[in-house]
C-alpha positions, -999 to 999 in steps of 0.1 A, spaced: -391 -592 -643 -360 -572 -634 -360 -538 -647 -330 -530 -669 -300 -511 -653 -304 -476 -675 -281 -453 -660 -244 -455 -654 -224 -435 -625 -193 -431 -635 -167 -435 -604 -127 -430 -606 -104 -450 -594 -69 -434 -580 -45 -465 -570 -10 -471 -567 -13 -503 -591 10 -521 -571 -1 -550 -552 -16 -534 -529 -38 -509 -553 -44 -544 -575 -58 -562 -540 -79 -533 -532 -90 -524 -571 -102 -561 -572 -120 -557 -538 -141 -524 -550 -151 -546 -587 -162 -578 -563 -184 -554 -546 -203 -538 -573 -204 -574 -587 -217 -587 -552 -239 -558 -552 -255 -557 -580 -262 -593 -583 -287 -589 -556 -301 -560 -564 -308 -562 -602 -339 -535 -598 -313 -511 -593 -317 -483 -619 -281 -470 -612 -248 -490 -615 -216 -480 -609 -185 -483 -635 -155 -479 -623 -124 -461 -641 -93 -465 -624 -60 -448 -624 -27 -452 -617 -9 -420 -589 22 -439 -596 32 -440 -555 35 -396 -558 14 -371 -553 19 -353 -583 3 -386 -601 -20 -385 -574 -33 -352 -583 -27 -358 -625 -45 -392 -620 -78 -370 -604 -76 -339 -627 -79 -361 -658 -107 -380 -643 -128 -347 -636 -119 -329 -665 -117 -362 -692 -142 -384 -677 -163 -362 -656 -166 -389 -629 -193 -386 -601 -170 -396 -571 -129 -409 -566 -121 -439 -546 -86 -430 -536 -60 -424 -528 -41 -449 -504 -20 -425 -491 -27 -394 -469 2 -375 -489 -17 -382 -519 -47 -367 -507 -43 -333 -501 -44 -321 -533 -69 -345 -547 -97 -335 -517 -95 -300 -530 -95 -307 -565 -131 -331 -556 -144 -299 -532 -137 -274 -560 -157 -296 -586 -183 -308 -560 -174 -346 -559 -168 -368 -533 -135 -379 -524 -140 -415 -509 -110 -429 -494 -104 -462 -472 -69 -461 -463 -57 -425 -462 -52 -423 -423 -36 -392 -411 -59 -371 -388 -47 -342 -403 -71 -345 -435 -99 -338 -412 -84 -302 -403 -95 -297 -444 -129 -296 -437 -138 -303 -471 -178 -313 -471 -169 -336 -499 -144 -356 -482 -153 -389 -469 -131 -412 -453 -142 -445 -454 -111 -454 -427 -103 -451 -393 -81 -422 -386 -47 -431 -365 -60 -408 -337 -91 -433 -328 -63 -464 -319 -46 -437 -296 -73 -449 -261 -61 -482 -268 -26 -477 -267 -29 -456 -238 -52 -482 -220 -21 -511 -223 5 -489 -210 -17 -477 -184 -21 -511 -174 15 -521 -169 22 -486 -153 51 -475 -175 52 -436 -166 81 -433 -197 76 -440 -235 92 -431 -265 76 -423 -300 96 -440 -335 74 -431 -365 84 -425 -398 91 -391 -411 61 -382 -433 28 -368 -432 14 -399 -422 37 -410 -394 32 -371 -378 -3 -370 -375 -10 -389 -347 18 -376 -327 -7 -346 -312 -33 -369 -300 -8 -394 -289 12 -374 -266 -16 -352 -255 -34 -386 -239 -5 -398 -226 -1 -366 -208 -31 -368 -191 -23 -399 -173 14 -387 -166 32 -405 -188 63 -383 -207 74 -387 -245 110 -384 -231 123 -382 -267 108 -386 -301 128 -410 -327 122 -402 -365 130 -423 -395 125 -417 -428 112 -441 -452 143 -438 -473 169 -444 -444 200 -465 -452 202 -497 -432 229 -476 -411 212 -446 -401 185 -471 -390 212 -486 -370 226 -451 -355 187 -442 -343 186 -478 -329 219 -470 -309 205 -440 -297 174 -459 -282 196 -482 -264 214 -455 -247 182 -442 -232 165 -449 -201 136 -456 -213 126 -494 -227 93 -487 -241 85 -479 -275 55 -474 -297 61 -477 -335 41 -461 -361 51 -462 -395 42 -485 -429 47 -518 -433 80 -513 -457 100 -494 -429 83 -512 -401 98 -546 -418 132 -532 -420 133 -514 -384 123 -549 -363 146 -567 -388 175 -545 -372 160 -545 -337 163 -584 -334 200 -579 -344 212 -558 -322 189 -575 -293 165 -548 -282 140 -574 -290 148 -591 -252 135 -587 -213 140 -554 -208 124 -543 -238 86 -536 -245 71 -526 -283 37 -516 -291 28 -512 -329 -1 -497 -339 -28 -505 -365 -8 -494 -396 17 -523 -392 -7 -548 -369 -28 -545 -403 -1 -558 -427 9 -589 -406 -2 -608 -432 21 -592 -462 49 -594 -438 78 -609 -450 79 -648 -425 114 -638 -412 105 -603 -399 73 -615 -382 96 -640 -359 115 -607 -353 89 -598 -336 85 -620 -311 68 -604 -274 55 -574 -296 18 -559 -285 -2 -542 -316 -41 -527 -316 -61 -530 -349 -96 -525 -357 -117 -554 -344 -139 -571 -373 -166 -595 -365 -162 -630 -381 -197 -634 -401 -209 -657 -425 -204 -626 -450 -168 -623 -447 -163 -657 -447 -183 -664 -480 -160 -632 -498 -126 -649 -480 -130 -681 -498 -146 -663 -533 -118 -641 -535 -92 -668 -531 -109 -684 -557 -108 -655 -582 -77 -638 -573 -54 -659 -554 -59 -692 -577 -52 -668 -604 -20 -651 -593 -5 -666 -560 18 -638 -555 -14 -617 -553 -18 -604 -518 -44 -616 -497 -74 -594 -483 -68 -571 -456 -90 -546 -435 -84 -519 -461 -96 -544 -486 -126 -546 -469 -134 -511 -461 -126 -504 -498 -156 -530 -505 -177 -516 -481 -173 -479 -494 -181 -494 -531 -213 -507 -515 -216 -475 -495 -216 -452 -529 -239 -475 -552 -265 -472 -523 -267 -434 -522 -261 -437 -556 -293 -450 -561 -306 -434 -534 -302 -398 -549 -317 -413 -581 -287 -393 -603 -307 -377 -631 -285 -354 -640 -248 -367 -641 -231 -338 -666 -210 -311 -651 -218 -271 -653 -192 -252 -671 -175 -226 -653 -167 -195 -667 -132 -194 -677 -109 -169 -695 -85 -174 -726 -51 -175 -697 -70 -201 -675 -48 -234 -664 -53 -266 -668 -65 -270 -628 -91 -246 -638 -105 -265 -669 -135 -283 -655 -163 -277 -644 -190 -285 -607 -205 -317 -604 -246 -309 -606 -253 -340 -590 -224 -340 -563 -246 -324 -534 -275 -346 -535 -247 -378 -535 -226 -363 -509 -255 -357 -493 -267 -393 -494 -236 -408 -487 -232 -391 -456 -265 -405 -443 -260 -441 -455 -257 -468 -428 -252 -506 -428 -235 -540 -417 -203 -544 -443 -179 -572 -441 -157 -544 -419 -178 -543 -395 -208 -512 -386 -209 -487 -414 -219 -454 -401 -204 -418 -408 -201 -389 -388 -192 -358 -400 -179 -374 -432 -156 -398 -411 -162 -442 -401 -168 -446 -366 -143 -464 -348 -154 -501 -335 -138 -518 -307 -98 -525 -311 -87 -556 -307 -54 -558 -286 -27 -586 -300 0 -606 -289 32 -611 -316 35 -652 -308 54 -672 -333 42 -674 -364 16 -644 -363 -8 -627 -336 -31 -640 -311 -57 -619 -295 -49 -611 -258 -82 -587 -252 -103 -561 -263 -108 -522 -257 -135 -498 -260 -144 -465 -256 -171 -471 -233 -154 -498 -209 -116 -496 -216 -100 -531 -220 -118 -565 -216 -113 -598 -223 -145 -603 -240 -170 -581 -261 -205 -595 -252 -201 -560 -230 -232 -557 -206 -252 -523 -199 -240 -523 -160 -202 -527 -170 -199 -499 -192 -202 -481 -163 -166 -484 -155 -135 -479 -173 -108 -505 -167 -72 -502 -170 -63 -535 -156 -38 -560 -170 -61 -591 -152 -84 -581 -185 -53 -595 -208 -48 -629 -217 -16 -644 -209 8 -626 -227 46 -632 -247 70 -606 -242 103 -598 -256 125 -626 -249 103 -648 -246 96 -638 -213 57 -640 -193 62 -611 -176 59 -578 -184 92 -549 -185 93 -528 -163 97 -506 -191 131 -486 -182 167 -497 -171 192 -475 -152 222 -475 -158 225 -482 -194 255 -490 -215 273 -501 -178 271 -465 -163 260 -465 -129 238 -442 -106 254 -411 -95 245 -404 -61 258 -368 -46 259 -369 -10 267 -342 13 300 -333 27 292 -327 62 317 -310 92 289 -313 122 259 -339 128 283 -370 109 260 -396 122 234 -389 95 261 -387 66 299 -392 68 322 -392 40 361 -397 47 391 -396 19 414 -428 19 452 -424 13 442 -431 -23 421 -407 -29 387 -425 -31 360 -416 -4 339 -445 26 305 -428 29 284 -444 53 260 -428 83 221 -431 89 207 -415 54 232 -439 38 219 -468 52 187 -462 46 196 -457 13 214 -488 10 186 -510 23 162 -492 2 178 -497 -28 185 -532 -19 146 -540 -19 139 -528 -48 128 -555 -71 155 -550 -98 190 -542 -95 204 -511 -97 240 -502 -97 252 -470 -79 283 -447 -65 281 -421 -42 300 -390 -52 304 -363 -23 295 -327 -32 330 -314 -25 357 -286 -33 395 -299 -36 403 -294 -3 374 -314 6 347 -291 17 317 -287 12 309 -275 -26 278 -256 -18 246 -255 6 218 -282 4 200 -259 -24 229 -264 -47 234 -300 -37 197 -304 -50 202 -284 -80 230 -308 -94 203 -335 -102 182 -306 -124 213 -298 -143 222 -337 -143 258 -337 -124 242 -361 -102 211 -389 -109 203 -387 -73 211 -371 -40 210 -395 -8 214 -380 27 200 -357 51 179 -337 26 147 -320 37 119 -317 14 112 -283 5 86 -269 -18 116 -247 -33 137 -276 -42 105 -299 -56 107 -273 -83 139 -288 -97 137 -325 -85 116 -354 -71 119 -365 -35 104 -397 -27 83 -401 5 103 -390 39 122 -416 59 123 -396 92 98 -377 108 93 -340 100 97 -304 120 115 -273 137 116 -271 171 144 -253 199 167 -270 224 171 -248 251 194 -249 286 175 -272 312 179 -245 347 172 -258 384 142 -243 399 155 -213 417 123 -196 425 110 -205 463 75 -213 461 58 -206 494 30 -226 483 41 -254 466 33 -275 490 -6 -267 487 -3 -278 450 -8 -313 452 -43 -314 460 -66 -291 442 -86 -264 464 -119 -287 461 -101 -314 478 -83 -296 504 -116 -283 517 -134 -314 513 -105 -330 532 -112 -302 563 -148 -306 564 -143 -343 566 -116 -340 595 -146 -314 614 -173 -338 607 -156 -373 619 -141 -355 650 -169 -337 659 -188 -373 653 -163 -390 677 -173 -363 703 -204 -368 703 -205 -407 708 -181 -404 731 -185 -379 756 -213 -390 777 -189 -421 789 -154 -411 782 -141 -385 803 -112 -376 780 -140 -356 760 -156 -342 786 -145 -309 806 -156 -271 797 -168 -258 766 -139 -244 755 -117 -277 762 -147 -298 742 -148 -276 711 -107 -285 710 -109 -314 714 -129 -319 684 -107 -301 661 -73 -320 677 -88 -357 677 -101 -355 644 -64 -335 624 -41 -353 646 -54 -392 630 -33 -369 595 -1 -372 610 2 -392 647 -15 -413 669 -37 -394 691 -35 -405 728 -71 -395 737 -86 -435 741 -119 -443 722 -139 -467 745 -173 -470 722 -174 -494 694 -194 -469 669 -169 -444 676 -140 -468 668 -155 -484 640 -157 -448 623 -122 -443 633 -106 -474 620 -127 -460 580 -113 -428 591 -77 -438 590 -78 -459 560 -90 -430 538 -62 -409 559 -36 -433 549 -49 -430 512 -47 -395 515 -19 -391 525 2 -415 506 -11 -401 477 -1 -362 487 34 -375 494 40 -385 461 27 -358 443 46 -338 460 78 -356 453 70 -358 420 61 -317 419 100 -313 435 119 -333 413 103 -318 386 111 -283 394 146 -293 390 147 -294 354 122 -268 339 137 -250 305 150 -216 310 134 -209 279 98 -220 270 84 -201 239 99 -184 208 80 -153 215 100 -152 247 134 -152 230 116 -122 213 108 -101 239 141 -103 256 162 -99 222 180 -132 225 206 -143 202 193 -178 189 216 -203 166 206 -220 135 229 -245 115 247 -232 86 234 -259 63 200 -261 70 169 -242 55 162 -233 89 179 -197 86 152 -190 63 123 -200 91 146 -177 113 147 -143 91 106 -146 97 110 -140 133 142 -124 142 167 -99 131 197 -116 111 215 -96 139 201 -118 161 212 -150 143 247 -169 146 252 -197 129 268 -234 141 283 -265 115 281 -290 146 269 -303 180 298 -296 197 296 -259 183 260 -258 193 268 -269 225 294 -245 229 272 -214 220 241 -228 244 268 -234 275 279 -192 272 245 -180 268 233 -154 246 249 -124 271 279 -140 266 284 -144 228 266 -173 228 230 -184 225 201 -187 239 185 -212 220 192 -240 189 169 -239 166 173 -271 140 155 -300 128 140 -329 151 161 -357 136 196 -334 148 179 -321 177 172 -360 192 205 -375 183 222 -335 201 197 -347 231 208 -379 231 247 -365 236 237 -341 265 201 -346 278 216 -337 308 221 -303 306 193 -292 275 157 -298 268 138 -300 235 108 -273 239 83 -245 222 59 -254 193 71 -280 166 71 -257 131 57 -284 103 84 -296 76 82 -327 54 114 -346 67 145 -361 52 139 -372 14 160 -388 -12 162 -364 -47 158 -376 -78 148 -363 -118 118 -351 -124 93 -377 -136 123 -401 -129 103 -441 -131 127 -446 -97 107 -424 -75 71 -443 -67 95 -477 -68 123 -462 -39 93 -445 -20 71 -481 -21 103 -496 -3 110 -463 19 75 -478 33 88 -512 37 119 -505 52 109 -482 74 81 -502 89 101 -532 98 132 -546 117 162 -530 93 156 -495 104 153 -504 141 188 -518 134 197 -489 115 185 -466 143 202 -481 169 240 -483 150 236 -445 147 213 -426 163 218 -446 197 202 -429 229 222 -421 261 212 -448 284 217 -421 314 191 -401 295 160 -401 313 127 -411 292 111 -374 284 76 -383 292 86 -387 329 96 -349 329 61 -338 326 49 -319 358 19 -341 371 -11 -326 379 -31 -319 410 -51 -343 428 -86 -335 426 -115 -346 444 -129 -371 416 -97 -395 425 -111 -402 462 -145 -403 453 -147 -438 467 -132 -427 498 -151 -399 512 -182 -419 498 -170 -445 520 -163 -422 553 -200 -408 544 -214 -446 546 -194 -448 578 -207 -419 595 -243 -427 589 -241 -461 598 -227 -442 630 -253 -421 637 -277 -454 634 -267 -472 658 -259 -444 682 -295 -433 685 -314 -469 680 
């Protein structure tokens, strides 16, 4: 037989009795009642006293003083509200009694640190992985924060913005609203959201606000394409309370929530509470999670109620003088310890889900990620701390492995206006402004940028960087208007240098700069450059000069020294070879000593340049000669054209060849009066040293007089201006010296600006296929009398590994020779 329940735990109950505190008050008694039914050998039983904190913290606090001081309660359930729980946790950690709450979610009641605090909830901060999972996924790199201005709507804010800043996303702006807005001032925050950039927005607030914010949304149709909205588990929560008319509102919006597992449990408490409540009063509202947490903390408390065994449930007086207040007029909990104690440690399966605390705080369970479709939400995926998002939860040991931020582990998904694929989360212009561009105003070097005033004023800008520009922008996958304003005084000149130009875009004169703009690690302080469309570095052009030195022994140079005197000794051994099977029966090789030893050396150097008239009567001698004479004819063929090639090249051989030269002889060197390159200059030479050119015709001007003459002896610029000067007079300069690294020409843009991995993804594209070859050849066009550069490199000797063959085959010759001579 059952033994009889004999001691009662007395547990407050703080509630706004509204009809939320009456759904959640009815949830905690069909606990106990569930609870107890099944446990009858229980010795302990909870009996709840509840009270109403009127919506206020002050009746928050009132509501838990009485109920510590008056009824000397054991525990509070409550509040709802993290504003209304401040006050109340210290009241429970002055008088040792646990403050249980299941929907007080702020993360700043954990900074309380109050041992007798448990929250029986998830905090907002645990949804904050989930949020930043989906917009990972969809790679928005902008997102803007509306929350309500409270306690509740702040605290998540830190951990929000901190994890979106470790995956590069910025919280451009921050919109707050207060729960007691007018419909207007709604309406003027919602105005200034449109005017922004930025199309993403994650709402955090309570379902009253939240109802009225999306109401006004769909009106003034930020609730379309361009738009995206995530909401998190404080509104995704309430769906269910939410008026019909603001839930089609919503259309497209993505919320997180807590995921709960459907069990036979929940299922059986579902259809009893409908029966007991909802029958009852239909206006009631139906269970939610914080229903359900509130039932499992009931069943949480009667277990370590009875756990602890409670023996002694009276409260010690504290000694108090005759002034003391009123929040001094009760006394510690003997019993709280052991209970808080026990409570900490309790673990279970609830209808929520996996009960288990944590320093005093429910551990989170996956989230479930939802899709706002029609008449209510549909679940789109899943996301974990362990393995990110998924699609299902029956998560394996080897996938936890990774962590997935992929939008393929999303069900197909509704978005704003009805539309299946995704925003790309930001719009430029807005409100029909378009893109600023600045471009430079340029007096030298127009092929890469030229802007020209009509008769009315207005400006044709057009030149290499501007194509590239144009095409660039034209592949992009959305459209984007733009104008190009030049960087200009009055008089039209140019308004600054290129670090200015740059600057404009930081101080927001300009949205973008387009034209020939190096990247510099100085000006990516200020701006954003996308990847380079030309090809980077310094180099010099200097004056091409004819050869005027007389080299004695150029003509030695083709062949190297190991040829030349493997070419003698072959010449010695084939004529002295020819002798010797000859002159026993030709009597052309016969004679004295003297005339035999000359005839050697003339038979065998003569076959390098004539005929030799000496007749050859045997056939070993003549089949030598006839191997002899083709490798001659090899030979020399091949001298002759290295030496041509040696002469011509002599002709055009720089009159400078190294910077370190220009040095030495105190040169005066020019740099263009734009370009970064003074910088690089002042480095190396005296500013003295220096003069400056705004042209290529001034370039060429200050090259042609030479340095002795007030001109220069060298151009020091960028490759790009250095090819397309070349490509004017090749004739009379050369491109030489070491190539200094720099990053090339870039297009500027904001910091963090969502255009800049979009532009440089179709810098790629463009520059890889036929549109810049097109654009290449309208303006940087090559002089077709311009010879091709790599045929001005001085060829090298010949060396004896070319005729290997040959003198391999002259050797088979002469042995084959010998042979047959003496068999």
């Amino acid at each position: 037989m059952a033994t009889a329940q004999n001691i009662t735990v007395r547990v407050g109950v703080v509630l706004n009795m509204d009809g939320f505190g009456q759904m959640s008050f009815n949830c905690l008694s069909m606990a106990l009642t569930d609870f107890y039914s099944t446990h009858k050998q229980y010795r302990t039983k909870l009996v709840l006293t509840d009270r109403d904190s009127k919506d206020d913290a002050v009746g928050a606090a009132a509501a838990g003083l009485d109920l510590l001081k008056n009824v000397e309660v054991q525990a509070i359930i409550g509040p709802v509200y993290s504003s209304q729980a401040n006050f109340l946790i210290s009241l429970g950690h002055k008088a040792h009694v646990p403050i249980i709450t299941f929907s007080a979610t702020s993360p700043s009641l954990s900074s309380l640190r109050s041992p007798y605090f448990i929250r029986a909830t998830l905090k907002d901060s645990s949804q904050v992985g989930a949020i930043v999972a989906i917009i990972q996924d969809f790679g928005w790199r902008e997102v803007v924060a509306v929350y309500e201005n409270t306690e509740f709507g702040e605290g998540i804010l830190p951990f929000l913005t901190d994890a979106l800043e470790q995956v590069n996303v910025r919280v451009p702006y921050r919109s707050v609203i207060s729960p007691s807005a007018t419909d207007d001032q709604i309406l003027a925050e919602l105005y200034k959201l449109m005017a922004m950039q930025t199309r993403v927005f994650i709402v955090h607030m309570l379902n009253p606000l939240a109802s009225r914010l999306f109401t006004k949304v769909k009106q003034l149709g930020m609730m379309s394409k361009d738009y995206a909205w995530i909401i998190t588990d404080s509104i995704t929560n309430d769906l269910n309370s939410m008026d019909r008319s603001v839930i089609a509102s919503m259309l497209g919006v993505i919320g997180v929530k807590p995921y709960v597992p459907q069990t036979k449990e929940l299922d059986d408490f579902t259809t009893q509470y409908k029966k007991k409540v909802l029958q009852s009063n239909p206006k009631a509202l139906g269970v939610d999670i914080y229903g359900l947490w509130a039932y499992d903390s009931a069943i949480a408390l009667a277990m370590a109620a009875e756990r602890v065994g409670l023996a002694n449930l009276t409260y010690q007086e504290t000694n108090m003088s005759t002034s003391s207040t009123d929040l001094e007029a009760f006394g510690v909990s003997l019993s709280g310890p052991e209970l808080i104690q026990a409570l900490s440690n309790i673990t279970f399966r609830g209808l929520a889900g996996d009960f288990r605390l944590v320093d005093g705080q429910l551990q989170a369970p996956p989230y479930e990620i939802v899709n706002m479709v029609g008449p209510g939400a549909r679940g789109i995926g899943y996301w974990t701390k362990e393995s990110g998002i998924v699609k299902e939860l029956n998560i394996t040991i080897a996938s936890k492995k990774n962590y997935a931020t992929s939008k393929s582990n999303l069900g197909p998904t509704i978005w704003p206006g009805d539309e299946p694929s995704p925003p790309k989360g930001w719009v430029v212009p807005t409100r029909g402004k378009k893109l600023r561009v600045g471009v430079p105003v340029k007096a030298g070097f127009t092929d890469f940028v030229r802007v020209t005033w009509n008769s009315d004023n207005s400006t044709t800008v057009e030149g290499y960087c501007i194509d590239v520009f144009n095409a660039v922008m034209a592949a992009l996958p959305y459209g984007v208007p733009y104008e190009y304003i030049p960087f200009a005084t009055p008089d039209h000149k140019m308004a600054g240098n290129y670090n200015e130009l740059v600057y404009q875009v930081y101080l927001g004169n300009y949205d973008a700069v387009a034209g020939d703009v190096t990247i510099l690690v100085n000006r990516s302080q200020y701006v954003d450059f996308t990847l380079p469309y030309t090809e980077s570095g310094v180099s010099m052009v200097v004056k091409i000069q004819d050869d005027k030195r007389k080299n004695t022994w150029l003509v030695f140079k083709p062949l190297t020294w190991q040829l030349w005197i493997t070419t003698f000794i072959s010449c010695v051994a084939v004529g002295f070879l020819v002798w010797l099977l000859e002159r026993e029966k030709n009597t052309e090789f016969g004679g004295s000593t003297l005339h035999q030893l000359g005839m050697i050396f003339w038979f065998a150097f003569s076959t390098m340049v004539f005929a030799h008239r000496e007749r050859v009567v045997g056939n070993c001698a003549r089949f030598l000669l006839i191997i002899w004479l083709l490798a001659v004819f090899v030979l020399t063929q091949s001298y002759s054209a290295s030496l041509t090639s040696m002469l011509t090249i002599q002709k055009v051989e720089p009159a400078i060849t190294d910077i370190n030269a220009l040095i030495r002889n105190k040169d005066y060197v020019g740099y263009s009066n734009t370009s970064f390159v003074f910088g690089f200059l002042k480095k190396h030479f005296d500013e003295s040293r220096l003069r400056p050119f705004n042209s290529a015709e001034q370039m060429h001007e200050l090259l042609t007089n030479g340095s002795a003459n007030g001109g220069i002896a060298a151009a020091f610029h960028e490759i790009p201006y250095l090819k397309l000067f070349l490509g004017k007079y090749c004739s009379k300069y050369m491109m030489v010296g070491p190539t200094y690294k720099a990053d090339g020409f870039g297009f500027a843009f904001p910091i963090d600006s969502p255009l800049v991995p979009d532009v440089s993804r179709e810098i790629l594209k463009v520059t890889e296929g036929q549109k810049m070859v097109e654009i290449e050849t309208t303006w940087l066009k090559k002089n077709e009398k311009c010879p091709d550069p790599d045929t001005l490199i001085p060829p090298k000797s010949l060396g004896l590994s070319s005729f290997k063959g040959v003198f391999v085959m002259v050797a088979i010759a002469v042995i084959v020779a010998i042979i047959f001579r003496t068999s």
